[in-house]
N, C-alpha and C positions, 0 to 999 in steps of 0.2 A: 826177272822183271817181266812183267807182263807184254805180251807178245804185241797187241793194241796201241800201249805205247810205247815200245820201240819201233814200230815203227812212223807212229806220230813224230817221233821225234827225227827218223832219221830223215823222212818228208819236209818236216821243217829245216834241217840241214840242207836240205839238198833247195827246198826256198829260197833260203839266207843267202847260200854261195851263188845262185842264180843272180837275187836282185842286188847283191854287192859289184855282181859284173857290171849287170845292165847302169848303177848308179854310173858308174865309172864310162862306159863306152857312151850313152845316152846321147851328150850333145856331141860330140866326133862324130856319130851315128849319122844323127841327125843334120850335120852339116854336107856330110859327104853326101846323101840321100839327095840332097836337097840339090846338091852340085850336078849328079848324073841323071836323073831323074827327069823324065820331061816336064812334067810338072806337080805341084804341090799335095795333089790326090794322089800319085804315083808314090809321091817320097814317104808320106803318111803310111799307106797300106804296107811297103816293105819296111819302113821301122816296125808298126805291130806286128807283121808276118817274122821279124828277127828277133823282135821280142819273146815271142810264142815260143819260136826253138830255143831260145835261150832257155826258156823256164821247164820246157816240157824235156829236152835233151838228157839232163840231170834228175828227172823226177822218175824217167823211164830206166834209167840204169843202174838207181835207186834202189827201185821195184823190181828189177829182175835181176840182182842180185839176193838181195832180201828174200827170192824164192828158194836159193842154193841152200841158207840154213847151214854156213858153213861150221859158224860158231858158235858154243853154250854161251859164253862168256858174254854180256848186254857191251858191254867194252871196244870187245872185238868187232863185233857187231859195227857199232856205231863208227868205228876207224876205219871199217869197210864201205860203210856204206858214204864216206864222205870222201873215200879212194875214187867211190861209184859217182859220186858227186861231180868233184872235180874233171874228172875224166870226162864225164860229159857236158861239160862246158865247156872242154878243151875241144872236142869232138865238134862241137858246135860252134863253136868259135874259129873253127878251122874250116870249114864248110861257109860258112858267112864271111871269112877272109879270104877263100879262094876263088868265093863269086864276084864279092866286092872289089877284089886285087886287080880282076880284068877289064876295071872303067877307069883305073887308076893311071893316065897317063904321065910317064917321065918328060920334063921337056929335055930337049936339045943333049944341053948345057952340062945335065945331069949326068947323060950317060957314058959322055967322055969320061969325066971323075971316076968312076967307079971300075 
């Protein structure tokens, strides 16, 4: 397979798994944003600022696998590079849960329970 497009392809994989996240988090996102947030210009800029690592997080890990050239096989390839995908969206997502985790107050009530 042409080296062009695989990795066309594998770019667009690592796309797809980004904006499948983002569909999903988008309004929780934007709710909590909006909750901690002093105000409305604040909540805006860091949903795009988390949007951005969402998309860029997986496209970069992508990419620097993709320079390893582990495998002949276009197969192997692509199951990597969506290893490299996933991975960094988890990466990212984990990074954005552990900033956002610290405005998240428990009330009271809660923490007896647990």
């Amino acid at each position: 397979m042409n080296a062009y497009l695989l990795l066309l392809i594998e770019l667009t994989l690592a796309i797809a798994v980004s904006l499948a996240a983002l569909r999903v988090l988008s309004r929780p996102l934007v709710d909590l944003l909006r909750h901690i947030c002093p105000g409305e210009q604040a909540a805006v800029f860091w949903q795009s600022c988390t949007k951005v690592m969402l998309l860029l997080a997986p496209l970069l890990l992508v990419l620097g696998v993709d320079q390893m050239k582990l495998f002949d096989d276009p197969l192997d390839s692509l199951r990597l590079a969506l290893i490299a995908a996933l991975g960094g969206l988890l990466l990212a997502l984990h990074v954005v849960g552990k900033r956002l985790g610290r405005f998240v107050v428990v009330p009271p009530a809660m923490r007896s329970e647990s």
